[in-house]
Each structure stands twice: as C-alpha cells, then as structure tokens.
N, CA, C and O of each residue as an XYZ file, in Angstrom:
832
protein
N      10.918     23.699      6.850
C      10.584     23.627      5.437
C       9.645     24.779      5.078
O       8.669     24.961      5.805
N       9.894     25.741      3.800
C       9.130     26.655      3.848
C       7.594     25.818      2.658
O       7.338     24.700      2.212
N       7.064     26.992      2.618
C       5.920     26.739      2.239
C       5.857     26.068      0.986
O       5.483     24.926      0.719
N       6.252     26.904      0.329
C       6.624     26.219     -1.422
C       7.844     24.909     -1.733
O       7.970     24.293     -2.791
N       8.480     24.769     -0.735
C       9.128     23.407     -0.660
C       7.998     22.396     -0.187
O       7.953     21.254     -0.645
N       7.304     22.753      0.526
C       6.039     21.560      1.553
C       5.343     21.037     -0.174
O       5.320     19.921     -0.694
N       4.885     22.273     -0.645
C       3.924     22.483     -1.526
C       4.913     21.816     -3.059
O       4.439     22.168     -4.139
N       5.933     21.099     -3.103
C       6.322     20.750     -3.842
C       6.866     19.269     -3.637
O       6.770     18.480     -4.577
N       7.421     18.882     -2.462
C       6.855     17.785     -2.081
C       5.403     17.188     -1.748
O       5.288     16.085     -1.213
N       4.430     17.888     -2.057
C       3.119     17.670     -1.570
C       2.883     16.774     -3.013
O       2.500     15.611     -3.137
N       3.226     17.677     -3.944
C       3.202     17.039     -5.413
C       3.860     16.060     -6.237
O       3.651     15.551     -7.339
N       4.910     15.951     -5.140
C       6.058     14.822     -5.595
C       5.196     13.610     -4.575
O       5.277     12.526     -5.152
N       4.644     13.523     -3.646
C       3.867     12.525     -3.035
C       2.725     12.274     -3.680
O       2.167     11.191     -3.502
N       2.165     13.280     -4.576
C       0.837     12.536     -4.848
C       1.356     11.724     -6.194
O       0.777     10.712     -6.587
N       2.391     12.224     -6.783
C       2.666     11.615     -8.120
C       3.525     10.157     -7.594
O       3.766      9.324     -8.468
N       3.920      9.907     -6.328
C       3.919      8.950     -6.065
C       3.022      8.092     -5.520
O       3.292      6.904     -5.698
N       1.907      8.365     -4.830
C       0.968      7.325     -4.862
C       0.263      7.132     -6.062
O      -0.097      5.968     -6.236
N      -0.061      7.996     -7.004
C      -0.861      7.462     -8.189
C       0.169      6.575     -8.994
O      -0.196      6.410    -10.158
N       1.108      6.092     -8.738
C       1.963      5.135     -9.466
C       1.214      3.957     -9.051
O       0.907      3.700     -7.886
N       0.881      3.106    -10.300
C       0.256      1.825    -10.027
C       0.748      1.169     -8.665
O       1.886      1.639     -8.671
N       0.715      0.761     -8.038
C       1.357     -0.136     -7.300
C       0.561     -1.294     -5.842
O      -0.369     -0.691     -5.307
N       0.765     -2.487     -5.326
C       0.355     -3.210     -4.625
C      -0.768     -2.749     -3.710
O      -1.828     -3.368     -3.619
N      -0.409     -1.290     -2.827
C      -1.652     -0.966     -2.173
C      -2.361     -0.455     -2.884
O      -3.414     -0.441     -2.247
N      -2.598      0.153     -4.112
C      -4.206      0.757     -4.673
C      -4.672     -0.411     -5.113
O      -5.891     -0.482     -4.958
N      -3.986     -1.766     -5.810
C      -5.093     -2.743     -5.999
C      -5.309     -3.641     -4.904
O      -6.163     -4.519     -5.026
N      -4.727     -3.546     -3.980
C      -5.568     -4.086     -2.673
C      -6.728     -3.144     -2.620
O      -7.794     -3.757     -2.674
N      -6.835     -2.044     -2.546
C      -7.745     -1.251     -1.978
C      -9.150     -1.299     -2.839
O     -10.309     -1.137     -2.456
N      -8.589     -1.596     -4.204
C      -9.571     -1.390     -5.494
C     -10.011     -2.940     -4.920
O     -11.196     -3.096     -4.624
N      -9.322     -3.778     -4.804
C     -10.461     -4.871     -4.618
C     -11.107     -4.953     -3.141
O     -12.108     -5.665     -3.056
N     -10.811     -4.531     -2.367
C     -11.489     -4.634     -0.767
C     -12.862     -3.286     -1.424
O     -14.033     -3.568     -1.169
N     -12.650     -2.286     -2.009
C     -13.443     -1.575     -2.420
C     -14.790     -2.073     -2.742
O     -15.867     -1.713     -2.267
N     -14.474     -3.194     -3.863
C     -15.686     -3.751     -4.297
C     -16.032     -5.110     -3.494
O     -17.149     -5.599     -3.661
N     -15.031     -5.785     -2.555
C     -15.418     -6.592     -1.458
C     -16.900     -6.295     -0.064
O     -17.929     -6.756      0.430
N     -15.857     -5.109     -0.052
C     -16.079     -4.816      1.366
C     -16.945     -3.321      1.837
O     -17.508     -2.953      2.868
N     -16.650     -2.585      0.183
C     -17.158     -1.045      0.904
C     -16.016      0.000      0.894
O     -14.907     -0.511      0.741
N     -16.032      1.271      1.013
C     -15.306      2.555      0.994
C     -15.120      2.002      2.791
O     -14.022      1.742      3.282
N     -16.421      1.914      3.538
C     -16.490      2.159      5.118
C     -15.368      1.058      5.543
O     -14.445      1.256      6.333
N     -15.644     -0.102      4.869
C     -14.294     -0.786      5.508
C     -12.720     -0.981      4.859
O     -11.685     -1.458      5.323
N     -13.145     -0.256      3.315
C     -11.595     -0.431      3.248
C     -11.020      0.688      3.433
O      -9.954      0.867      2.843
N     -11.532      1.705      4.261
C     -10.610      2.650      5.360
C      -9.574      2.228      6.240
O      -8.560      2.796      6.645
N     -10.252      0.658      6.521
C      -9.192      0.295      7.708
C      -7.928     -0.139      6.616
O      -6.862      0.464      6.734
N      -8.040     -0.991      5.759
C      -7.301     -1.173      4.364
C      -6.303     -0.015      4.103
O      -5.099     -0.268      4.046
N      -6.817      1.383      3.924
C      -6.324      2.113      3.711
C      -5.132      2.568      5.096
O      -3.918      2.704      4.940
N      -5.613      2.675      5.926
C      -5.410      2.939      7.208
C      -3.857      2.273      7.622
O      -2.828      2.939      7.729
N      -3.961      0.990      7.796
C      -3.031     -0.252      7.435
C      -1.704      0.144      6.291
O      -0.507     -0.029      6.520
N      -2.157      0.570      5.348
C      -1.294      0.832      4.621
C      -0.498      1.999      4.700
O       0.683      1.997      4.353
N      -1.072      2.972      5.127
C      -0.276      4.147      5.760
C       0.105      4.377      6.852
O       0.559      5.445      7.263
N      -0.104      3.008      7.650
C       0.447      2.859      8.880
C       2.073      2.348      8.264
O       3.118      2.921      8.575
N       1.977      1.148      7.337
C       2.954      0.692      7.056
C       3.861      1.429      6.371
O       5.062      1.184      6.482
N       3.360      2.495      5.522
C       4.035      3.506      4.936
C       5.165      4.405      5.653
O       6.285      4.700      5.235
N       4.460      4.787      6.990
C       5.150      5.825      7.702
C       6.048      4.911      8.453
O       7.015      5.509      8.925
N       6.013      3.651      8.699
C       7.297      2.744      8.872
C       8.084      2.753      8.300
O       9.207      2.758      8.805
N       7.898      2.761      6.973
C       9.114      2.692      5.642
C       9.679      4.071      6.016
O      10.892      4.245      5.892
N       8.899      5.058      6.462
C       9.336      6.683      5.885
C      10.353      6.513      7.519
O      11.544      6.825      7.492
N       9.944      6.192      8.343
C      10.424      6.528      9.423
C      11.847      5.534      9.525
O      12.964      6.050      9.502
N      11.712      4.531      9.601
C      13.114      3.314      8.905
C      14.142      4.430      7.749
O      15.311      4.725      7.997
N      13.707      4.701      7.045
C      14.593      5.232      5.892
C      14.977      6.754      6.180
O      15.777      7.350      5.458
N      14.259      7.439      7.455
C      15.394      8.345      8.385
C      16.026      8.052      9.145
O      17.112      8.571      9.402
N      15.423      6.968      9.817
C      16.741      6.423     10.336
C      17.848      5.604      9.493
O      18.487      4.918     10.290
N      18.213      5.463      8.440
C      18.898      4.947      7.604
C      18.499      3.430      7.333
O      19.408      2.913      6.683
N      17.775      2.795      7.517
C      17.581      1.494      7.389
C      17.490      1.232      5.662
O      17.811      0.168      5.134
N      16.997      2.409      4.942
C      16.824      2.522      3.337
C      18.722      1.791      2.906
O      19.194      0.768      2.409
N      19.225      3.085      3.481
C      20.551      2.698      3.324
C      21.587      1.854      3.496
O      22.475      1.612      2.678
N      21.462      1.447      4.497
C      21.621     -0.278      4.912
C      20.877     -1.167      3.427
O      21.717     -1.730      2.724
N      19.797     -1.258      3.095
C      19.301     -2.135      2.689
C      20.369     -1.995      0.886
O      20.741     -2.984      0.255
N      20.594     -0.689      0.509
C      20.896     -0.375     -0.453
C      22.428     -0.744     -0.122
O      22.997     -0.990     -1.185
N      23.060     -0.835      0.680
C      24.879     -0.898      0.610
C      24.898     -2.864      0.955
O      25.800     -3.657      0.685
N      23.797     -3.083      1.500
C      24.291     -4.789      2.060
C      23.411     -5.080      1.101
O      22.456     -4.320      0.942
N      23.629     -6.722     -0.065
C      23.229     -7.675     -0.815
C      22.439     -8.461     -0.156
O      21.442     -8.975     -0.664
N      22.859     -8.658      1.211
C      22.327     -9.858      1.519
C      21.095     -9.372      2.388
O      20.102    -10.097      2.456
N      21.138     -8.214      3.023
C      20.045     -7.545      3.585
C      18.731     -7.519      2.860
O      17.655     -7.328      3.425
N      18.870     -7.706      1.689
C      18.154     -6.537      0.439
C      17.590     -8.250      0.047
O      16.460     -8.540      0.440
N      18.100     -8.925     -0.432
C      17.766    -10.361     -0.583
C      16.836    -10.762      0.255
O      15.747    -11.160     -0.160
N      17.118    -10.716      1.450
C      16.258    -11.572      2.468
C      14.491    -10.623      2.718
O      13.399    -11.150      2.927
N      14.810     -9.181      2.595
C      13.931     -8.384      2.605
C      12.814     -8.865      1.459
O      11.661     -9.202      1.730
N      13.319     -8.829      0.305
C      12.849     -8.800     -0.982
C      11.895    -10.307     -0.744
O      10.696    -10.301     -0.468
N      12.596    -11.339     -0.891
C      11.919    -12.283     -0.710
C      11.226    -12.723      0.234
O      10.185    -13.234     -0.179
N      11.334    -12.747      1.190
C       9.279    -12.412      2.511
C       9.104    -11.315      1.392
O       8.964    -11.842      0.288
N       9.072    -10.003      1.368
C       7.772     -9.155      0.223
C       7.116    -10.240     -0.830
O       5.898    -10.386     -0.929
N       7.787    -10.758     -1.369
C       7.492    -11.275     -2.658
C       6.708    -12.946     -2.132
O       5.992    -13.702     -2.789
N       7.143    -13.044     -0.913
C       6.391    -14.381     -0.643
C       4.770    -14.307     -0.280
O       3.837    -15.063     -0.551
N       4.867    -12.858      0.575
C       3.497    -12.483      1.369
C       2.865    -12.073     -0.033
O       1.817    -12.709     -0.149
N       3.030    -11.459     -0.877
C       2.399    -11.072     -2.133
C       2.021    -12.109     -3.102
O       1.221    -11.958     -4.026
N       2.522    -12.929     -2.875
C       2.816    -14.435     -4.302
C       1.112    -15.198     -2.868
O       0.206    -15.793     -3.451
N       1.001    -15.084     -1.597
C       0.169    -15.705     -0.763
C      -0.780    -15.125     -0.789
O      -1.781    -15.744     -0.428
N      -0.960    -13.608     -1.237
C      -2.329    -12.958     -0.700
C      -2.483    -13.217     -2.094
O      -3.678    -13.515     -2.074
N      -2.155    -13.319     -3.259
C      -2.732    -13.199     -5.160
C      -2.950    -14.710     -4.736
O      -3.307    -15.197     -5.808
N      -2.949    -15.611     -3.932
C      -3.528    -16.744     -4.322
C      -4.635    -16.825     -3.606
O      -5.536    -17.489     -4.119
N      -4.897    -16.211     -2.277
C      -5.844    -15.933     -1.310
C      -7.130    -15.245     -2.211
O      -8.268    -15.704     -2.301
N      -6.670    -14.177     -2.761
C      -7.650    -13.440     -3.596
C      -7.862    -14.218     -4.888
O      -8.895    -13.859     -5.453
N      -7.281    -15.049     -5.441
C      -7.254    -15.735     -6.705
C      -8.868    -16.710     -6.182
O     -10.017    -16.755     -6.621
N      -8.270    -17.241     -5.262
C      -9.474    -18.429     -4.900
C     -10.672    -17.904     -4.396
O     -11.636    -18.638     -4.180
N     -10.704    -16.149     -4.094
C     -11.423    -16.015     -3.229
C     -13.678    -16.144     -3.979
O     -14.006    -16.703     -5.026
N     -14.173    -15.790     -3.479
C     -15.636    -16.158     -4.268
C     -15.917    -14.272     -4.704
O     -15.371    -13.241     -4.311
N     -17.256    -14.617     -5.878
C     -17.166    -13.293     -6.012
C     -17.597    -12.240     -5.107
O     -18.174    -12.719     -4.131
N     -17.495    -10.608     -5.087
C     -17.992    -10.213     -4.297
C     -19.390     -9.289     -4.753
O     -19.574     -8.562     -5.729
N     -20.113     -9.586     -3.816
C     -21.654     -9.700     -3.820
C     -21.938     -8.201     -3.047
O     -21.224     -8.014     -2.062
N     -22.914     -7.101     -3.392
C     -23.534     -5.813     -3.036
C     -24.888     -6.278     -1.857
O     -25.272     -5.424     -1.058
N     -25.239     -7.057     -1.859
C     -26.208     -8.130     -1.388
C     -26.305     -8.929      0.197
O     -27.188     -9.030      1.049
N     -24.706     -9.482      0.044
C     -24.427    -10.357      1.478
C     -24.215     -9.358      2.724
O     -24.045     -9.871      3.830
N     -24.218     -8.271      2.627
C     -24.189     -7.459      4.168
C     -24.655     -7.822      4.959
O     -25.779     -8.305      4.824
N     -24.135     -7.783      5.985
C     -25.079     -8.293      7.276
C     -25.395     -6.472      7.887
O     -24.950     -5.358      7.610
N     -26.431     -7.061      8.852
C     -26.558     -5.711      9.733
C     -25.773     -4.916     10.318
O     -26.243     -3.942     10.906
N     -24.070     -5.211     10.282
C     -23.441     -4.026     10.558
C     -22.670     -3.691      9.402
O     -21.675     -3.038      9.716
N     -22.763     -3.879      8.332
C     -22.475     -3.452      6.947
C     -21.363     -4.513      6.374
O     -20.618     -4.203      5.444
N     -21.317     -5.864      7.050
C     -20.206     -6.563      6.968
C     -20.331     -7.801      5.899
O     -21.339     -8.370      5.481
N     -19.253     -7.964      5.674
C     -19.105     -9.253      4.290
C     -18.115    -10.227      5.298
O     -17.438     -9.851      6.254
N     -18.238    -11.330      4.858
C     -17.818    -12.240      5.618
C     -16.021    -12.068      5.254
O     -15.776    -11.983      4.050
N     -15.135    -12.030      5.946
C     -14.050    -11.876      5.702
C     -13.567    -10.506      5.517
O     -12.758    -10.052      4.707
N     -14.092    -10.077      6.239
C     -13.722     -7.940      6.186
C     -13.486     -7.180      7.767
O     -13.102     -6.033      7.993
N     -13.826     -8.157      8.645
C     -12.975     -7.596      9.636
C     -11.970     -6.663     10.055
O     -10.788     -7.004     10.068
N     -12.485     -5.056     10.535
C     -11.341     -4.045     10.420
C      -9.611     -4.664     10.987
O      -8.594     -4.000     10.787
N      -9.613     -5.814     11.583
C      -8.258     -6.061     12.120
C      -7.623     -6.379     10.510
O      -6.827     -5.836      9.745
N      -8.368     -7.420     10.516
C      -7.517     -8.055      8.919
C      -7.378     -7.331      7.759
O      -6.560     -7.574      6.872
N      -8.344     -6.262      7.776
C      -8.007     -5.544      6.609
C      -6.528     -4.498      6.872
O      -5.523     -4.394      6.168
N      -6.899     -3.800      8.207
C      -5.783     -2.927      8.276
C      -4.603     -4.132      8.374
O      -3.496     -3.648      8.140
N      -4.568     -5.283      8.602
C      -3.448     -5.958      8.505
C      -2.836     -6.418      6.993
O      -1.667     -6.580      6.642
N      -3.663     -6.512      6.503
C      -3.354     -6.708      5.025
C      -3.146     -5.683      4.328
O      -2.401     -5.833      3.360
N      -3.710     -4.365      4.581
C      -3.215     -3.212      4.135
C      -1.682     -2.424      4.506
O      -1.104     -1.515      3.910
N      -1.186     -3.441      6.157
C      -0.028     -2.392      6.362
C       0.939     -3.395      5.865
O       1.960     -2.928      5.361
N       0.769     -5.185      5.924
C       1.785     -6.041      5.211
C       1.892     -5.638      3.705
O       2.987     -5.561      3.148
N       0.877     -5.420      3.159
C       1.041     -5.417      1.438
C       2.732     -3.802      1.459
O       3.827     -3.780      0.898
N       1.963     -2.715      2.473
C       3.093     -1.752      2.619
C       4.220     -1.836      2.924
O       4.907     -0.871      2.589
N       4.704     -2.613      3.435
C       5.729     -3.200      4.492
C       6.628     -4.254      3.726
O       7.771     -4.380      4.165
N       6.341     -4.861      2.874
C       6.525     -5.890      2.374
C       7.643     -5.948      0.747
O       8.103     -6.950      0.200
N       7.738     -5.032      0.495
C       8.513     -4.199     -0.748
C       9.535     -3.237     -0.076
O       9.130     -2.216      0.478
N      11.282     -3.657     -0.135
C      12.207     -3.022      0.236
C      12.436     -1.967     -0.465
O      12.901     -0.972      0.091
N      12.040     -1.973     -2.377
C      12.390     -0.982     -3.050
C      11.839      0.096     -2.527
O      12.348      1.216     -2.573
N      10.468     -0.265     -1.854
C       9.656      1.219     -1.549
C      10.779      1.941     -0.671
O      11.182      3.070     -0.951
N      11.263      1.182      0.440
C      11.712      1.482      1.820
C      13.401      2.386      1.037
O      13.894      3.366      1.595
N      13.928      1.844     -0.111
C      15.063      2.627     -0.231
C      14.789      3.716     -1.204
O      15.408      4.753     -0.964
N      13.785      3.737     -2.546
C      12.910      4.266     -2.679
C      12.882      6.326     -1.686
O      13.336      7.454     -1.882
N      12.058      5.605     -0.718
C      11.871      6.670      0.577
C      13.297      7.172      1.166
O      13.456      8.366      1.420
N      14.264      6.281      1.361
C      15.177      6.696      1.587
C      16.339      7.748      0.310
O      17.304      8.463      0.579
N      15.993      7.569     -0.439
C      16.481      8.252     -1.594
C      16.030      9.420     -2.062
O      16.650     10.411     -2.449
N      14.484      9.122     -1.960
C      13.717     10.825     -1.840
C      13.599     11.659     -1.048
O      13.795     12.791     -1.490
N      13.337     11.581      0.044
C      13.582     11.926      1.575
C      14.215     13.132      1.546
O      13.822     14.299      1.537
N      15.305     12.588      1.533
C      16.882     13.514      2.032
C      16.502     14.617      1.458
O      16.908     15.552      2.148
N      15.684     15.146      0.157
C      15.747     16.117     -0.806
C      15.135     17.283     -0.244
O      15.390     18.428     -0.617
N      14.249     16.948      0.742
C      13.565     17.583      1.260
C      13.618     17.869      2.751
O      12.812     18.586      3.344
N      14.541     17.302      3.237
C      15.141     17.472      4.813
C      16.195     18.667      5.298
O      17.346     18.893      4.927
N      15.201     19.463      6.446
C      15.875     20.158      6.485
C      17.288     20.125      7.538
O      16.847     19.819      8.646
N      18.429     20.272      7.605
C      19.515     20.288      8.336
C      18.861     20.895      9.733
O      17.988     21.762      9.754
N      19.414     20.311     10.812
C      19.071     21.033     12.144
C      17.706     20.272     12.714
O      17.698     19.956     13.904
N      16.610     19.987     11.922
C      15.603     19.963     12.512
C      15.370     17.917     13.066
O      15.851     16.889     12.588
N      14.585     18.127     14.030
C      14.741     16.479     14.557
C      14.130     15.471     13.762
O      13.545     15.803     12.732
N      14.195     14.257     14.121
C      13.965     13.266     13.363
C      12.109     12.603     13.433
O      11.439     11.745     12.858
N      11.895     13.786     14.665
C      10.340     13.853     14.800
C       9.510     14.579     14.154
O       8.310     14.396     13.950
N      10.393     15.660     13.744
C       9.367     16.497     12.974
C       9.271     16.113     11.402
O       8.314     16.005     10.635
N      10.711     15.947     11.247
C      10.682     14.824      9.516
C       9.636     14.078      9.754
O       8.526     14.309      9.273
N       9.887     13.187     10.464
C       8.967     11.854     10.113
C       7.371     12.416     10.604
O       6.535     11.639     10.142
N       6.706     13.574     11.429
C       5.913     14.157     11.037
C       4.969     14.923      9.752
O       3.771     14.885      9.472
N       6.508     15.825      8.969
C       5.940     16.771      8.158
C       5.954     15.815      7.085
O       4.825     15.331      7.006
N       6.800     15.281      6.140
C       7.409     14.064      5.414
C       6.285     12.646      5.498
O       5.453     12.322      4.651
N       6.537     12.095      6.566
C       5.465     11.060      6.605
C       4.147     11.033      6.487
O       3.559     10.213      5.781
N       3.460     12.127      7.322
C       2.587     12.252      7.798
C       1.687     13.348      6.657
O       0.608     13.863      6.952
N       2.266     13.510      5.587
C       2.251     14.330      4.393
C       1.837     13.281      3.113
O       0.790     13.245      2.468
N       3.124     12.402      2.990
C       2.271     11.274      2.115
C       1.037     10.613      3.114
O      -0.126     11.015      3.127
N       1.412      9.863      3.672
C      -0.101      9.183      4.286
C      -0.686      9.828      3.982
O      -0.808      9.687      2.766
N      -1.287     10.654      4.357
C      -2.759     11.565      4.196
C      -2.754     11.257      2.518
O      -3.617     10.609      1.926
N      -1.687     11.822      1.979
C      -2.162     11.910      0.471
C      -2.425     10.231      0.269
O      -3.595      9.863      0.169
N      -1.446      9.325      0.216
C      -1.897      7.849      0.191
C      -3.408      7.490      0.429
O      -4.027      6.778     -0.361
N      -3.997      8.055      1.631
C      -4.773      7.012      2.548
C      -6.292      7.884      1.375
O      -7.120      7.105      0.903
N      -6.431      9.310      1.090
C      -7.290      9.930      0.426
C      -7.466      8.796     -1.071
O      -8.357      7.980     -1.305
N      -6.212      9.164     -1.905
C      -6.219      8.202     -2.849
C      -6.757      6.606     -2.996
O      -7.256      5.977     -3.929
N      -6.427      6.294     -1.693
C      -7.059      4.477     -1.840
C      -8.560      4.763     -1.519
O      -9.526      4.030     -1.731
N      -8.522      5.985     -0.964
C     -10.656      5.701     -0.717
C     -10.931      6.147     -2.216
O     -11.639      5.247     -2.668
N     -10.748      6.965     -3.072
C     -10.980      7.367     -4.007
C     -11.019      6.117     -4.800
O     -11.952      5.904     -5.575
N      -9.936      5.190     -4.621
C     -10.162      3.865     -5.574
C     -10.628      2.580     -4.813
O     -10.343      1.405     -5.042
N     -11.287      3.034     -4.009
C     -12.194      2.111     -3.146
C     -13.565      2.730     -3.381
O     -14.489      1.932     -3.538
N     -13.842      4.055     -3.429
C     -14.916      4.323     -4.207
C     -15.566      4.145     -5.162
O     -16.789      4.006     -5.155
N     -14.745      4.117     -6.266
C     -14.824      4.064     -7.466
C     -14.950      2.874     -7.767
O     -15.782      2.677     -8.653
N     -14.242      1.651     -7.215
C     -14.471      0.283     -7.222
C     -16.035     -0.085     -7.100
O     -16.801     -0.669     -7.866
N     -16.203      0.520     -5.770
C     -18.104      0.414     -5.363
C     -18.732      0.423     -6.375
O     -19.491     -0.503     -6.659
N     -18.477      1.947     -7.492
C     -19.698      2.036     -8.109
C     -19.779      0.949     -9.090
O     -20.719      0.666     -9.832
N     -18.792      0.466     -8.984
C     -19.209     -1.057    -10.695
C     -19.170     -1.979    -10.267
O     -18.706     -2.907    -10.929
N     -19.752     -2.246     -8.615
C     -19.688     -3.407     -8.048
C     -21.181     -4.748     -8.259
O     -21.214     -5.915     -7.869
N     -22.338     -3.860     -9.091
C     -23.116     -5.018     -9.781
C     -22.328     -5.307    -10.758
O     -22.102     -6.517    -10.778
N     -21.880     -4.813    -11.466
C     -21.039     -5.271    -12.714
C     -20.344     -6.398    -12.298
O     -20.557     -7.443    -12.912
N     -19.296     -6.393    -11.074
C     -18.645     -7.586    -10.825
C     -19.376     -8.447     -9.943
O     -18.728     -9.378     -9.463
N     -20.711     -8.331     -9.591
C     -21.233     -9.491     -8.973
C     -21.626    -10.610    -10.043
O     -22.115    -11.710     -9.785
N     -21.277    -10.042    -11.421
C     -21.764    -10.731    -12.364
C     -20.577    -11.359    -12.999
O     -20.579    -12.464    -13.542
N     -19.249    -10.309    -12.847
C     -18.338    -10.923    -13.313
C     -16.899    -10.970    -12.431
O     -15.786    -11.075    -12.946
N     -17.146    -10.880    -11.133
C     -16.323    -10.986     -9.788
C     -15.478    -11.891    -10.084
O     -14.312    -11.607    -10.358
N     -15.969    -13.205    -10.072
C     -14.871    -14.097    -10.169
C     -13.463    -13.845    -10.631
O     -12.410    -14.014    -10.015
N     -13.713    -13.318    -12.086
C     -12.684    -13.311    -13.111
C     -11.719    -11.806    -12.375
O     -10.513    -11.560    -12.405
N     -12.952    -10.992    -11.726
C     -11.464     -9.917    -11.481
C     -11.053    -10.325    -10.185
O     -10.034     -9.716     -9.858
N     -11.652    -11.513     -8.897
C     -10.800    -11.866     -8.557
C      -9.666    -12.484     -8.963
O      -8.700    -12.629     -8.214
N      -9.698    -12.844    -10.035
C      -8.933    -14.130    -10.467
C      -7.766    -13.081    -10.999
O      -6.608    -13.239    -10.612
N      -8.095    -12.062    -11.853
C      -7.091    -11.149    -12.165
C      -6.461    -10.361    -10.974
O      -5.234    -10.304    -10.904
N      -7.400     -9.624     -9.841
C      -6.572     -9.185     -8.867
C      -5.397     -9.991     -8.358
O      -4.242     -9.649     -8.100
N      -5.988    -11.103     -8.289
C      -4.773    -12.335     -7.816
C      -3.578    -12.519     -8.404
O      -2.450    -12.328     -7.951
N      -3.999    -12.984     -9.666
C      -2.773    -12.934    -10.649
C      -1.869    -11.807    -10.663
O      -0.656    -12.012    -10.659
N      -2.285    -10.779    -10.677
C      -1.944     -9.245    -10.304
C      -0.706     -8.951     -9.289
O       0.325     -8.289     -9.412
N      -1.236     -9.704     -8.272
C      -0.351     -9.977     -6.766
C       0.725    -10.622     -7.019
O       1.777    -10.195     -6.544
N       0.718    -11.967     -7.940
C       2.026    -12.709     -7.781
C       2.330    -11.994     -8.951
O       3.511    -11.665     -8.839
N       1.878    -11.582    -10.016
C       2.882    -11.091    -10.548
C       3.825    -10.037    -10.202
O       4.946     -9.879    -10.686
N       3.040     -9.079     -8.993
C       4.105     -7.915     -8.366
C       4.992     -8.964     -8.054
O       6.042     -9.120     -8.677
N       4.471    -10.028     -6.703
C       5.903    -11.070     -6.162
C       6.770    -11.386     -6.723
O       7.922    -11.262     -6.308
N       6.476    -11.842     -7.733
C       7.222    -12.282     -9.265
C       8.478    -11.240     -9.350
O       9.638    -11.442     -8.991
N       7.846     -9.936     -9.995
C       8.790     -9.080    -10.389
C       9.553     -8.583     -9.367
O      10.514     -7.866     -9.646
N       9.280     -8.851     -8.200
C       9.552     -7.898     -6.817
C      10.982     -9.006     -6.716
O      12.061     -8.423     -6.614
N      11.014    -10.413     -6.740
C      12.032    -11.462     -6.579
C      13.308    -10.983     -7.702
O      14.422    -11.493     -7.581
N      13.030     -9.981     -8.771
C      14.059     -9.837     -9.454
C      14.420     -8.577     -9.680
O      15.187     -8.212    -10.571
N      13.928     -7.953     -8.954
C      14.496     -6.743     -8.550
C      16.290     -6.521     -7.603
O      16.766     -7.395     -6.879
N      16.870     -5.350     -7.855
C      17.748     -5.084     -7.644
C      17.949     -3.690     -6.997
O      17.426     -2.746     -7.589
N      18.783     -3.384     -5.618
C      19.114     -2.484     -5.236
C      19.161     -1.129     -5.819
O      18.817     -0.264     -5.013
N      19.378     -0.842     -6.597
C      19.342      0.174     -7.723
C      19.171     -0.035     -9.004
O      19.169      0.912     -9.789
C-alpha cells in the first residue's frame, strides 16, 4: 500500500470511529466511572475485539454472514442480547463518585479483566460491524500481499485510531465527573437506556 492510499484509509478509519456507536459510550461512561487509567483496559478490549472483526472479515467470515440469513440472525441476536444486559447492568448501576478511590486508583467494579472484557464483547457483539469491515476492507487490499500483513497494516491502523479516540472520550468524560456525582444516576440511567436501545435497533437490522 503506498503512502497516500495508507493516508487515506487512515481517514476513512477515523471517520469511522467518530461515528456514534456502542464502544465510545461504553468508554464515555467507564470514563467517568473509573478514570482515563482504567478505561484503557476498556479501550484496549475493544480493539482487541475490533481486530477480530477486521481479521474474520479477511478471512471472509463478513461474507458468509452477508450471503447466509440464518448466520446473520443468530449473530445479530447474542449482539443485541449482550447489549439489551449490559444497558440494564449500567441502568441499575449507582452513581459514579470522584471520591471512592481506593489506594490503587480503583472504584469498586473496575477491574482491568472486566473492563477489557466488556470493552472487547460490546466490539464483538454487532455483525453489521463485522460485514461492515468486510465491505470496506477489500478497497484497500492489496493483491499479492498476505493475510498477515492486511490484518497488520488495516487492523492494526484502525485500532490505534479507535483505542486514541475512546481515551479522548474517557477523558473528557473525567472532566464533568463532579457534575455527575451530582447527577450520575440519571446518566447512568440514560447510558443504559442507550445500550438497549442499540440492542433494540441492532434486532432489526438487516444484512444490507
């Protein structure tokens, strides 16, 4: 891939992560949960799960999902179930407090396992992304070259841009995080709602 092709997919990736979507408001709320320091692993998680999708959808799995109904069905709904479970998880959850740290900078329920786990399911969990990737992909692949270096230059190209972006809105979350110790509840209650409504819409979605 020459330079100004990299440099034009570089821009077609960032205009795809700034598209609203499931992992920046995970991240925006672990942000004001948990910290920039731990929703790295958040972030982390999610571009782990990302470069699954990217790497699945060179190997054709995008395409599979897009030619079989019933593939695409069964996919769709686990996404939409794990999403409809974490907006109720976060719906109920208490507000989050600048205050409760313990001595290693921790909030009760922020554990780097669970976050990067919730960050790479929320990724993982949406087939459109996975055919999505498989549809954009190709545009930028060069003939001849292996399926390691794609899923290197390609994958490993969004992530970075992904994983920058969610600290940026894990940052930014921080700074208005007295604001929501005062009024946390309610944007848990909206992050939540937030979630099943992706599930929601994600259940009536269609292959193309």
């Amino acid at each position: 891939m020459t330079l100004d092709i990299w440099l034009i997919y570089l821009a077609a990736a960032a205009g795809l992560s700034l598209t609203p979507g499931p992992n920046g408001l995970l991240s925006l709320n672990h942000g004001v949960r948990f910290g920039v320091r731990r929703t790295a692993f958040t972030a982390a998680g999610g571009v782990t799960g990302f470069m699954v999708l990217v790497a699945a959808s060179l190997a054709g799995l995008g395409a599979l999902l897009a030619a079989s109904e019933q593939a695409f069905t069964i996919a769709k709904w686990i996404g939409a179930a794990y999403l409809v479970w974490l907006g109720i998880r976060t719906f109920r959850a208490p507000p989050p407090s600048v205050t409760l740290e313990d001595a290693e900078g921790r909030i009760a329920g922020g554990g780097p396992w669970r976050l990067f786990t919730q960050g790479f399911l929320v990724a993982v969990s949406n087939p459109k992304a996975l055919i999505f990737f498989a549809a954009f992909l190709p545009q930028f692949m060069v003939p001849g070259v292996s399926f390691l270096t794609h899923l290197v230059v390609l994958g490993g190209t969004f992530a970075v841009v992904e994983f920058v972006y969610e600290l940026i809105l894990a940052g930014a979350a921080r700074r208005i995080a007295p604001w929501l110790g005062r009024h946390g509840r309610w944007f848990n209650r909206a992050t939540g709602v937030a979630f099943v409504g992706i599930g929601g819409v994600l259940t009536t979605a269609n292959r193309i």
